[in-house]
C-alpha positions as CSV (number, residue, x, y, z in Angstrom):
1,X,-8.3,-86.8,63.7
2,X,-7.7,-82.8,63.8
3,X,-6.5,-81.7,60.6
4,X,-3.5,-79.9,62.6
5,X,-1.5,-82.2,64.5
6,X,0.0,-81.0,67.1
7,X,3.4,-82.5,68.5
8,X,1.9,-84.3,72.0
9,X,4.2,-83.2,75.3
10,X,3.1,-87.2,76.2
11,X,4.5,-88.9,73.2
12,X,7.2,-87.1,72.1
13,X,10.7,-88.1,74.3
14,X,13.4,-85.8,74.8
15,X,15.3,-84.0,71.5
16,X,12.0,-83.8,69.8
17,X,10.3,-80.5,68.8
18,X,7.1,-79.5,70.7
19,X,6.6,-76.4,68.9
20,X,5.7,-77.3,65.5
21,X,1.9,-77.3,64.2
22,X,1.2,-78.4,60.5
23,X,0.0,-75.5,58.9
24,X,2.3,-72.8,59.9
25,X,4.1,-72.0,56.6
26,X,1.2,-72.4,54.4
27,X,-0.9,-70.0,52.9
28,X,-4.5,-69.6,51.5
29,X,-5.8,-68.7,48.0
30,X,-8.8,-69.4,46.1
31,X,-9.8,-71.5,48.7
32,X,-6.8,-73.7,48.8
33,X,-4.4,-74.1,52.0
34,X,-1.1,-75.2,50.7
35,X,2.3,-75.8,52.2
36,X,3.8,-72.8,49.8
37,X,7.2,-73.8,48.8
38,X,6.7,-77.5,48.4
39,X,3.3,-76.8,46.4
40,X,4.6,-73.8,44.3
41,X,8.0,-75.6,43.3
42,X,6.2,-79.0,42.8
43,X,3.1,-77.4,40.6
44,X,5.2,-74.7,38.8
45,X,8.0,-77.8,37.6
46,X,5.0,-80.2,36.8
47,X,3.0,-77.3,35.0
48,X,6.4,-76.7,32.7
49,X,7.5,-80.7,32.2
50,X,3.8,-81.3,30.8
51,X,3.9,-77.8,28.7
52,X,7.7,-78.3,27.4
53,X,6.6,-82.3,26.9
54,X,3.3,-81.3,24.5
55,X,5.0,-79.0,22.7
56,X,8.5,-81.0,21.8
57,X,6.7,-84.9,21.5
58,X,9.6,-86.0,19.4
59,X,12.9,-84.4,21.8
60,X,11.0,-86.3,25.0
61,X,11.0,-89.6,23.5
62,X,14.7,-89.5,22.7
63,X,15.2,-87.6,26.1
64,X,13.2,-90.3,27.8
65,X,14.7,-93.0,25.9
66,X,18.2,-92.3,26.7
67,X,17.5,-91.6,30.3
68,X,16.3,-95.0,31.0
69,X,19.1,-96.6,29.2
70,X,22.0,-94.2,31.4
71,X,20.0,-95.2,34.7
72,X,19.5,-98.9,33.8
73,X,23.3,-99.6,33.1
74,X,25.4,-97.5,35.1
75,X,23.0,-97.4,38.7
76,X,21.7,-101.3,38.6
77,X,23.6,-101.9,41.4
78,X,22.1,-99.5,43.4
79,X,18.8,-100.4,43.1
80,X,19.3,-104.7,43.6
81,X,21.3,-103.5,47.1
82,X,18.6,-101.3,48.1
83,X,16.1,-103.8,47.5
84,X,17.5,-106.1,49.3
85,X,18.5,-104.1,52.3
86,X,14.5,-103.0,52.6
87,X,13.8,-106.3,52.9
88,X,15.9,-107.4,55.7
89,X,15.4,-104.5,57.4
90,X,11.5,-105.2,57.0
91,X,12.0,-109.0,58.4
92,X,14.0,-107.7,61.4
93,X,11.3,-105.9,62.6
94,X,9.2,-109.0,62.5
95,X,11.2,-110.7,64.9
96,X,12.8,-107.8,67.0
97,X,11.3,-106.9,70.1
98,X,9.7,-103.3,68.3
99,X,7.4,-105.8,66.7
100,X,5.1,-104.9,69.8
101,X,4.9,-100.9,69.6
102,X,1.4,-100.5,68.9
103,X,0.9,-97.6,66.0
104,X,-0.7,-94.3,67.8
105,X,-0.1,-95.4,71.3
106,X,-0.9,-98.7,73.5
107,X,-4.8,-97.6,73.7
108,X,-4.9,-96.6,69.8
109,X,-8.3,-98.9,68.1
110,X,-8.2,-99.5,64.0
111,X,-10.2,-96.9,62.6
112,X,-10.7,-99.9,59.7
113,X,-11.9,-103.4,59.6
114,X,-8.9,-106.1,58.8
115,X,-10.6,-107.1,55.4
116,X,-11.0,-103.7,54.7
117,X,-7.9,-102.8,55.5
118,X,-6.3,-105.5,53.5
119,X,-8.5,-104.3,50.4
120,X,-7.1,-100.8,50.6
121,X,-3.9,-101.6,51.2
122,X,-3.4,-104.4,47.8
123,X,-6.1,-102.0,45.9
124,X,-3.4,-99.1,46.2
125,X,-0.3,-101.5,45.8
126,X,-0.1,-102.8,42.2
127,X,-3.7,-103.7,41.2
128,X,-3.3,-102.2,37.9
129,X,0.0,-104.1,37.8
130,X,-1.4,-107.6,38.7
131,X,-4.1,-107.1,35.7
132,X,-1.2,-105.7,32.9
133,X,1.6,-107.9,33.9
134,X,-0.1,-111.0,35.1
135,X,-0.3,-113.1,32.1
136,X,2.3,-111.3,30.3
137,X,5.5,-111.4,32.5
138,X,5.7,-115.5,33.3
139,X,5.3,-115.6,29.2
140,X,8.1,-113.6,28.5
141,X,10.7,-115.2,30.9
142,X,10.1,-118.7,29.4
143,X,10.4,-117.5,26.4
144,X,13.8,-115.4,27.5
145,X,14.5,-117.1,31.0
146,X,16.7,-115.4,33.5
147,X,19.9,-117.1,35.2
148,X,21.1,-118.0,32.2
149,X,18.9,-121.4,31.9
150,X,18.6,-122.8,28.3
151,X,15.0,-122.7,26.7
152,X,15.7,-126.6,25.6
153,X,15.2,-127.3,29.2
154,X,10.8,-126.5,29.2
155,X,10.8,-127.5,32.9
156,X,13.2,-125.6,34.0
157,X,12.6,-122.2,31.8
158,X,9.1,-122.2,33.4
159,X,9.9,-122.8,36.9
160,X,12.8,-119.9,36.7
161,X,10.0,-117.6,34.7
162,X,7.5,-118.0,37.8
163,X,10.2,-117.3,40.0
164,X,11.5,-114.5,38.6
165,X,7.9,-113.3,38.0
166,X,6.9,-113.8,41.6
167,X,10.3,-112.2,42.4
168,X,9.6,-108.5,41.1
169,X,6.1,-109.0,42.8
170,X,6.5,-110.6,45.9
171,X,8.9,-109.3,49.4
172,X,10.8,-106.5,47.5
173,X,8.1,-104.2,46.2
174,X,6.1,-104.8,49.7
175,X,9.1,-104.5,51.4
176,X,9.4,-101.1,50.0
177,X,6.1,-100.3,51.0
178,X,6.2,-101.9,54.3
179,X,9.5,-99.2,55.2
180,X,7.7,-96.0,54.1
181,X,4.3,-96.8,55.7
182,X,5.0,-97.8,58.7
183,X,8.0,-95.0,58.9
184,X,4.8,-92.5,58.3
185,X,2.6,-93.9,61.0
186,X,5.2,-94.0,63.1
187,X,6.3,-90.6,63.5
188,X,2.9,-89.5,62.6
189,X,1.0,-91.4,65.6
190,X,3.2,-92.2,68.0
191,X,5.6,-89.1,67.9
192,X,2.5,-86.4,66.6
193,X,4.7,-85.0,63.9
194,X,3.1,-84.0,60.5
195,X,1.9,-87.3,58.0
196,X,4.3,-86.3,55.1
197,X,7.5,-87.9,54.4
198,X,9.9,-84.9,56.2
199,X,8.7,-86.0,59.2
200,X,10.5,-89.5,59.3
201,X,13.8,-87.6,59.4
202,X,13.5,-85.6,62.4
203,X,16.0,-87.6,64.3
204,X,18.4,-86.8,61.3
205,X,18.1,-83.3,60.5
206,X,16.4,-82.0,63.6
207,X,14.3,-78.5,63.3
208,X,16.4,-78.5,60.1
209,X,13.1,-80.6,58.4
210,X,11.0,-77.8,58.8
211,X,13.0,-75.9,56.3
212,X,14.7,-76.2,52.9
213,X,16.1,-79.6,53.8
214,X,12.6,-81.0,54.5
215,X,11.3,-78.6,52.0
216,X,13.1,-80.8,49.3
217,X,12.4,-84.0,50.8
218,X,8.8,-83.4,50.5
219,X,9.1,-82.0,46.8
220,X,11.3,-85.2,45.8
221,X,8.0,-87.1,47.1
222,X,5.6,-85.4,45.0
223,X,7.3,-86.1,41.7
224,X,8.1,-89.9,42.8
225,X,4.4,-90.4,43.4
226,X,3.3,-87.7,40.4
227,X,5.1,-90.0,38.1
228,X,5.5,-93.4,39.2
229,X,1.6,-93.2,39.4
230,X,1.6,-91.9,35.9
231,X,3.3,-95.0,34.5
232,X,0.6,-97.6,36.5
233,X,-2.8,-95.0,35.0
234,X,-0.4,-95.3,31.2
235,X,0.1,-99.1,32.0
236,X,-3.7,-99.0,32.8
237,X,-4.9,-97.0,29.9
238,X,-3.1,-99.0,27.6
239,X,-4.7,-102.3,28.5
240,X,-8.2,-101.0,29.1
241,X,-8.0,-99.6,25.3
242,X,-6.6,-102.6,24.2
243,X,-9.7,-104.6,26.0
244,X,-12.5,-102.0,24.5
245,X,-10.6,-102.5,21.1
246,X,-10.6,-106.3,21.4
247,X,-14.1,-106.8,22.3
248,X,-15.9,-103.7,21.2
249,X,-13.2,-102.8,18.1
250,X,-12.9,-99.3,19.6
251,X,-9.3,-98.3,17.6
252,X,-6.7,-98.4,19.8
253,X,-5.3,-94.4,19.0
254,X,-3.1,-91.5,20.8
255,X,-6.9,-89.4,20.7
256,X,-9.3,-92.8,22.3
257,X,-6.2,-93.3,24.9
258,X,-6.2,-89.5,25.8
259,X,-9.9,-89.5,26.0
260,X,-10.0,-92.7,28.0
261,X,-7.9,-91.1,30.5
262,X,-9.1,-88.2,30.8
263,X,-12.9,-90.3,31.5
264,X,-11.1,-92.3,34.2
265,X,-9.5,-88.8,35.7
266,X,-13.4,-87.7,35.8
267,X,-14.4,-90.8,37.4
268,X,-11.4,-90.7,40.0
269,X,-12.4,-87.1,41.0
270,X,-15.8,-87.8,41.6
271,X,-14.3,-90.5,44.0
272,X,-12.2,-87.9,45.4
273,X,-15.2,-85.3,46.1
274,X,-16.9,-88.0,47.9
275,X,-13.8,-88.9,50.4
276,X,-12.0,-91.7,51.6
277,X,-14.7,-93.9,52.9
278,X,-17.5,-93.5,50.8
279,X,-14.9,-93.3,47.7
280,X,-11.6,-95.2,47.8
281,X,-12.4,-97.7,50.3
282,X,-15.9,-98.6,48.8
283,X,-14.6,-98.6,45.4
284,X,-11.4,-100.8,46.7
285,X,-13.6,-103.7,48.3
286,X,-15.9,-103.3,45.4
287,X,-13.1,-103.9,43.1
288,X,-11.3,-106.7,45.4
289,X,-14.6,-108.6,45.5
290,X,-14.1,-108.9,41.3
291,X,-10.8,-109.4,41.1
292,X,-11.4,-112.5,43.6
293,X,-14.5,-113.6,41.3
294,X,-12.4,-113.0,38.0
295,X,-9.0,-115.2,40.1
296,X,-11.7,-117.8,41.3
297,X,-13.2,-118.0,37.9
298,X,-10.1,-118.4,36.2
299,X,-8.6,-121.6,38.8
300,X,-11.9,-123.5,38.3
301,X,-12.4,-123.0,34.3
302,X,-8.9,-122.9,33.8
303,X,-6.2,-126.1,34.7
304,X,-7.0,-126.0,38.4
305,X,-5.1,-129.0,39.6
306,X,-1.5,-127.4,37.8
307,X,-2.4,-124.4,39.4
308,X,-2.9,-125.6,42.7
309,X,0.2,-127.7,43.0
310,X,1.7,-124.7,41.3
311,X,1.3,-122.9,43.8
312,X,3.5,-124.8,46.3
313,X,5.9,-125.1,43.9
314,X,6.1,-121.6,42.4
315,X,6.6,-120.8,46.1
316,X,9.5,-122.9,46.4
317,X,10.9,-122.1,43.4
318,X,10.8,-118.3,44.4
319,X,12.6,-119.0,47.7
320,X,15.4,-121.2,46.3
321,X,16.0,-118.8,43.5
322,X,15.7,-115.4,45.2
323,X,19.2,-115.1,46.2
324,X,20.7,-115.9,43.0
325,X,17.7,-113.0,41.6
326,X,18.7,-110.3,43.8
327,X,22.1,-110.7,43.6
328,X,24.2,-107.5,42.1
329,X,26.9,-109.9,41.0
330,X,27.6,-112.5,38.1
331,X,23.9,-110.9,36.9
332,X,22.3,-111.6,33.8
333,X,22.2,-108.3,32.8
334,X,19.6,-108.5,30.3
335,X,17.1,-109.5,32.8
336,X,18.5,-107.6,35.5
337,X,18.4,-103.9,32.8
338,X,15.0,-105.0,31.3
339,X,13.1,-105.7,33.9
340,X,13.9,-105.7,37.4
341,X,15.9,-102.1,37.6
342,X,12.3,-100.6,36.2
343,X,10.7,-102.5,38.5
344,X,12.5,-101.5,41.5
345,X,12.5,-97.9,40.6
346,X,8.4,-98.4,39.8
347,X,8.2,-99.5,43.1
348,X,10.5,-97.1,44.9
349,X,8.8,-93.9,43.1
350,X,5.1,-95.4,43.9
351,X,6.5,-95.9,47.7
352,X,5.4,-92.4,48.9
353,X,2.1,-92.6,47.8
354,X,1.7,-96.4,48.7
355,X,3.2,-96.1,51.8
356,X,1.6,-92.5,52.8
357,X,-1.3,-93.8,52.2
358,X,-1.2,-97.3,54.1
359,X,0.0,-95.3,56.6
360,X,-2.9,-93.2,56.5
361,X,-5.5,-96.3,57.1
362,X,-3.3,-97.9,59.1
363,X,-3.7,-96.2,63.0
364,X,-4.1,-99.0,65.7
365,X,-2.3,-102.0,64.2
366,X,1.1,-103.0,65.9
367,X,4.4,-102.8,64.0
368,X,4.6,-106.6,64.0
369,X,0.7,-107.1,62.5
370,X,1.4,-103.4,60.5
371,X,4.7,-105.8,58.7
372,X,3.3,-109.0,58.3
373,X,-0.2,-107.6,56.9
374,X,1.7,-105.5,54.1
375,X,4.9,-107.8,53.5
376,X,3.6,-111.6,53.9
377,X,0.0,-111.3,53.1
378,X,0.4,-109.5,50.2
379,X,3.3,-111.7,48.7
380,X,0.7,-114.8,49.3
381,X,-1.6,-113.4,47.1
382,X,0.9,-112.1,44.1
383,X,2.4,-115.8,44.3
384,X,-1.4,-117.5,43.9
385,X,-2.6,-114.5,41.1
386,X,0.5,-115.2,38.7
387,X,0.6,-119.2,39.5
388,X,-3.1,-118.7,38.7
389,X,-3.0,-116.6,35.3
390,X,0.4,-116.3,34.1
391,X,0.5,-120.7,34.8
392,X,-2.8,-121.0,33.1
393,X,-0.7,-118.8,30.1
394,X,2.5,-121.4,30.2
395,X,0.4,-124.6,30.2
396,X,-1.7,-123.4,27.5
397,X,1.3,-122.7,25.4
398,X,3.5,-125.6,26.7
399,X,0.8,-128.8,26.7
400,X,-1.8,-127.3,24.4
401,X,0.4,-125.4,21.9
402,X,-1.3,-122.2,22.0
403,X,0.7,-119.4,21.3
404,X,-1.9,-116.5,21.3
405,X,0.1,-114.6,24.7
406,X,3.5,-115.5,23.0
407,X,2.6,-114.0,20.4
408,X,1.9,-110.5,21.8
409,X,5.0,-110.9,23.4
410,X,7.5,-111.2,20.1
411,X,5.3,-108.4,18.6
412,X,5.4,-106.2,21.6
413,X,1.6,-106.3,22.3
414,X,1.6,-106.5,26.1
415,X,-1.6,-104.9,26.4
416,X,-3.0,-107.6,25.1
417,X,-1.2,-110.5,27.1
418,X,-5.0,-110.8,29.6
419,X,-7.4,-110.8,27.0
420,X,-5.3,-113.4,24.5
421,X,-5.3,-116.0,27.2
422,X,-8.6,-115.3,28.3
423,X,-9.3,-116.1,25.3
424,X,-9.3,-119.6,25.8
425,X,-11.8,-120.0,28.9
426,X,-15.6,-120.2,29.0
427,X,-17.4,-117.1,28.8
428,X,-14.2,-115.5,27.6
429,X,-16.4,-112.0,26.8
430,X,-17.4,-111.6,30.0
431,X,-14.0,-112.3,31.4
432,X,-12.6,-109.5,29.1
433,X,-15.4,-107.3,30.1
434,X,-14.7,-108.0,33.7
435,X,-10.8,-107.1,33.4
436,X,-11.6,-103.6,31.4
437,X,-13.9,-103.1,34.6
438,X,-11.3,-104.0,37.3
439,X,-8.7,-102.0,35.3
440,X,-10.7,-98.6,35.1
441,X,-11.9,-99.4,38.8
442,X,-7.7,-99.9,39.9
443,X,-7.1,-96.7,37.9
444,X,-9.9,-94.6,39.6
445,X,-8.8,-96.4,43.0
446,X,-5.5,-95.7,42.2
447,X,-5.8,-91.8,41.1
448,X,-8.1,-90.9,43.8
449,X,-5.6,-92.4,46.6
450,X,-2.4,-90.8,44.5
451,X,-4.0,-87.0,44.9
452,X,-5.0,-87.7,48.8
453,X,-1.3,-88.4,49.3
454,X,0.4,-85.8,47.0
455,X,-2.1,-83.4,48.5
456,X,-1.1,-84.4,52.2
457,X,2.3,-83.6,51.4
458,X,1.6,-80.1,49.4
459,X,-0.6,-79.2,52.0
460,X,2.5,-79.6,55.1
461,X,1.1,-83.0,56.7
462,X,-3.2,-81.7,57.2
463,X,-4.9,-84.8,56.6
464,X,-8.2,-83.1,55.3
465,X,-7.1,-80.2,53.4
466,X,-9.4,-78.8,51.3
467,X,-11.3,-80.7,48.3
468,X,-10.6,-78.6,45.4
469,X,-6.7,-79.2,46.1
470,X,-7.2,-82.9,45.6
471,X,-9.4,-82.5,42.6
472,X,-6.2,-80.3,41.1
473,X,-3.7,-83.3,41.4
474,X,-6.0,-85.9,40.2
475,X,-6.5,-83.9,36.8
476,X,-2.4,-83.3,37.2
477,X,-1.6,-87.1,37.5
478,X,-4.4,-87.8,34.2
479,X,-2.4,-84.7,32.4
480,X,1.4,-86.1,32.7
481,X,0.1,-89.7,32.4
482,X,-1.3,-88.3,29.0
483,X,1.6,-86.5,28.3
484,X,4.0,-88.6,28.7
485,X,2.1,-91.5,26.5
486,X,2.1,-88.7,23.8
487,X,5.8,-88.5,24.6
488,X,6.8,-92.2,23.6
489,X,4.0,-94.3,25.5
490,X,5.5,-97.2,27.6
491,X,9.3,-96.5,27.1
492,X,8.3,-93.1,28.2
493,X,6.6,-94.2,31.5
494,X,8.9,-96.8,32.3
495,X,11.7,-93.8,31.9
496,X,10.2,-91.8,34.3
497,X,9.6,-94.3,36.9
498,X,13.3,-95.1,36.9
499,X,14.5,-91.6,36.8
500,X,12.1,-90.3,39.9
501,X,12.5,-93.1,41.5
502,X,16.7,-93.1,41.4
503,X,17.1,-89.7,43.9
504,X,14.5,-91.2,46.2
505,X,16.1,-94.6,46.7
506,X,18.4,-92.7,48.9
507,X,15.7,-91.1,51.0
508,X,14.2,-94.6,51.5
509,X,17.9,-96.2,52.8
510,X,17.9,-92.8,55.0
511,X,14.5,-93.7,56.0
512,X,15.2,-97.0,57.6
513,X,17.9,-95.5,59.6
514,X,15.6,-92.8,61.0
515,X,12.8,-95.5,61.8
516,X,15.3,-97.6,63.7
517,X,16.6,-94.9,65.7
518,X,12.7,-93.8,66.6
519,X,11.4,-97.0,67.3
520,X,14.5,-97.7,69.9
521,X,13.3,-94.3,71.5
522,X,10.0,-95.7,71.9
523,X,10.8,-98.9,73.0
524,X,13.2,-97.5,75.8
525,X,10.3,-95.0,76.8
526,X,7.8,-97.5,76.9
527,X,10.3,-100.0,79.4
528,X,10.5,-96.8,81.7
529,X,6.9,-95.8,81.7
C-alpha cells in the first residue's frame, strides 16, 4: 500500500470527496512528516501533563484521585449504555445482510495468515490484562460477589465471580474493538479515505473532517490511546517487578519500576525500527505460542477436570447473568464504580489504538468474518484463560484452603495474584519465569503497535511515515506511563483511563452511526453494480 492514499473515483459513491490526499496539511522537520496541528497540539499537551505531573507528584495523585471518583459516580450510566449499545450494534452486523461487504473491495486478498491474524489481533487486545487480572479478578468477586449474592452461598459467589469476571473480558471490550476496527477498514479500504479515526465521520461532517472538527477528533484519539496504553505498560510494569522481586528478590521500588520501563520502552523501539512484520507480528506469535504453553501447562498440572466442565459452565453462567451485569438500573454500585466503569473506559480509551490497529492487519476479510474473528473468537478464549487460572485460584482456595491469592487481594497486592497461585503447581519457577517473559513480551508488543497507531494518526492517515516519528511516541507512552506511576501508581492509571476514555465514548456512539450509514452506501452500490 502507497503511503498516500488517494480517494479512488471507483470506490467512492456520490457525496464523497475525491480531492483529498493524506499528506496535504502536514509538514517536514528533522526528518519527520507530521499532520501539524494534530501532532503539535497532541505533543505540546503531552510534553506539559508529563512536565507539570514530575514536578507536582503529590497535587496529581489528589487530582487523579478525585477525578476517577467524579467520573465513576456521576457518568456510570453512560458508560453501561454505551457498552451495551456497541454490542448490539456489533451482533447486527453479524446477521445483517452487510455481513458480506468484503473489506478493500470484492477482489481484496489477506495480506496475513488467519493464525497470524488472530495472534496480532488478541496480542494487541488485553494480553497484558489477561496476565495481571487473570487470577486476580475471579478471587476478588468471591470474596466481594456482585448482584448482591451472599458469600455464605460458596456455590453461588463463585459462579457470579466467573461471570462477572468473564463479563468485563468477554463481548463488551471486543465489541468495542470490533466498532472502531472495522469502522477504520471500512472507510479506509473500501471508501480510500485516510486510516485515522476522522475519516469514519465523513458522512457526518463532510469536508468539515478535514479541518478543526476532524482536527479534534484525531487529537481526542491520541490521548485515548497515549493513556489508556499507559495504564496496560503501568499494569504491566507492576507485575513484571513484582515477578523479578518474587523470584529473583529484585526490590519492588519507584527507581527498579522506572528503570524497568524504561528497558521495556528500549526493547519496544527496537521492535519498532524493525517494522510491523519482522517486529510486532513475530514477536505476537512468538508470545501467543507461550501464553498457549503457560494456559496448557496450567489445565494439565492444575485441576483439569473442574476446569474443563468449568468451562461450559462459566459460559453459561456468563450468558444468564449478563443482563442483570450490564444493566444501568437496580446496580450494585460498588461493583458497578469499582470495576466495570474502569473497565469500560480502559477499553474505550485503548479502542483507537486496538481498533486502528486491527484495522491496519485486517484488508481482505469480510465484515461478517472481520466481526466474528474479533467479537466471538476472542471471547472463547478469555472465557477458557480465566476458567483456566482464575478457577484453578477458586478451587485452591475453596477445596484446598489455600489462601495465598486472597491474600494479595485484602492487602492490595494484585501484582502478585499470578505468581501466588502459581505457586502451587509443578515447576512453579519456571512458570513465574515464563509469565515475567510473556508480560515484558505483551508490553513490547503492546508499545510498539500503540506508536504505529498514534503515529498513523499524527502523521494525517500515511501508513509508513517515517521511523524516527514512531520511535518518539514509543519513548512518550514509556514517559507518561512512568509518570503517572510516580504520580499515585494504579489509582493514577486507572484515573486516566476513565477520564480519556469519558469524551471518546461519544465519538465511538457517533462512530456506529457513521459506519451504518457507509456500509448501506456500499451495499446499495454493490446491488447496482
Amino acid at each position: 500500500m502507497s503511503d498516500e492514499i488517494q480517494s479512488r473515483s471507483d470506490a467512492t459513491p456520490a457525496g464523497y470527496d475525491t480531492k483529498y490526499v493524506v499528506g496535504q496539511d502536514n509538514v517536514e522537520f528533522w526528518g519527520f512528516d507530521v499532520h501539524n496541528p494534530v501532532f503539535v497540539v497532541s505533543g505540546l499537551v503531552i510534553i506539559a501533563f508529563v512536565s507539570v505531573s514530575l514536578a507536582l507528584p503529590g497535587e496529581t495523585k489528589i487530582f487523579f484521585e478525585g477525578l476517577r471518583n467524579g467520573l465513576t459516580s456521576s457518568l456510570d450510566w453512560l458508560f453501561i449504555l454505551a457498552g451495551n449499545v456497541f454490542v448490539l450494534f456489533a451482533l447486527y452486523l453479524i446477521v445483517s445482510p452487510f455481513g458480506e461487504i468484503r473489506l478493500g473491495g470484492p477482489n481484496a486478498k489477506p495480506e496475513f495468515s488467519f493464525t497470524g491474524w488472530l495472534a496480532m489481533l488478541f496480542a494487541a487486545g488485553m494480553g497484558i490484562g489477561l496476565m495481571f487480572f487473570g487470577v486476580l479478578e475471579p478471587v476478588a468477586h468471591f470474596q466481594k460477589p456482585p448482584l448482591f449474592v451472599s458469600t455464605a452461598n460458596v456455590e453461588e459467589a463463585r459462579d457470579v465471580a466467573m461471570a462477572a469476571t468473564i463479563f468485563h473480558w468477554g463481548l463488551h471490550p471486543w465489541a468495542i474493538y470490533a466498532v472502531v476496527g472495522l469502522s477504520l477498514a471500512f472507510f479506509s479500504y473500501n471508501r480510500g479515505l485516510p486510516l485515522t479515526i476522522r475519516s469514519v465521520f465523513y458522512p457526518v461532517f463532510g469536508d468539515a473532517v478535514w479541518g478543526w472538527p476532524g482536527h479534534i477528533i484525531d487529537i481526542l484519539a491520541v490521548f485515548a490511546t497515549l493513556f489508556g496504553l499507559a495504564t496496560s505498560l503501568g499494569f504491566g510494569a507492576e507485575q513484571a517487578m513484582a515477578g523479578m522481586n518474587y523470584l529473583f528478590g529484585i526490590p519492588a521500588t519507584d527507581t527498579n519500576k522506572v528503570i524497568l520501563i524504561a528497558v521495556i520502552t528500549g526493547m519496544a523501539t527496537l521492535s519498532v525500527v524493525a517494522g510491523l512484520d519482522a517486529g510486532v507480528k513475530r514477536l505476537s506469535e512468538i508470545n501467543m505460542s507461550l501464553a498457549f504453553a503457560l494456559l496448557l501447562f496450567v489445565i494439565i498440572a492444575g485441576p483439569t477436570v473442574a476446569i474443563a466442565t468449568g468451562f461450559f459452565s462459566n459460559l453459561a453462567n456468563y450468558i444468564w447473568n449478563i443482563v442483570p451485569l450490564s444493566s444501568p438500573f437496580g446496580r450494585d454500585e460498588v461493583f458497578l464504580h469499582g470495576w466495570t466503569t474502569f473497565y469500560w473506559a480502559w477499553w474505550i480509551s485503548w479502542s483507537p489504538f486496538v481498533g486502528m490497529f486491527i484495522a491496519r492487519v485486517s484488508r481482505g476479510r469480510t465484515v461478517r468474518e472481520f466481526v466474528v474473528c474479533v467479537l466471538i473468537v476472542p471471547t472463547l478464549v478469555s472465557v477458557l484463560w480465566m476458567t483456566t487460572f482464575g478457577g484453578t485460584a477458586l478451587v485452591q482456595l475453596i477445596q484446598g484452603g489455600y489462601t495465598g491469592v486472597a491474600d494479595t487481594v485484602t492487602n492490595w497486592q494484585p501484582e502478585l495474584a499470578l505468581f501466588k497461585m502459581l505457586e502451587q503447581l509443578p515447576m512453579a519457577s519456571v512458570l513465574s519465569f515464563v509469565g515475567i517473559v510473556l508480560v515484558v513480551v505483551f508490553f513490547v508488543t503492546s508499545s510498539d503497535s500503540g506508536s504505529l497507531v498514534i503515529d498513523t494518526i499524527t502523521a494525517g492517515g500515511k501508513m509508513n511515515p517515517p521511523v524516527g516519528q514512531r520511535v518518539f511516541w514509543a519513548v512518550f507512552e514509556g514517559l507518561v506511563a512512568m509518570t503517572l506511576m510516580l504520580g499515585g501508581g494504579l489509582a493514577s492509571l486507572q484515573a486516566a483511563a476513565i477520564a480519556t476514555g469519558f469524551p471518546f465514548t461519544l465519538v465511538l456512539l457517533a462512530m456506529c452511526y457513521s459506519t451504518y450509514v457507509g456500509l448501506r452506501a456500499e451495499q446499495r452500490q454493490m446491488a447496482g453494480a
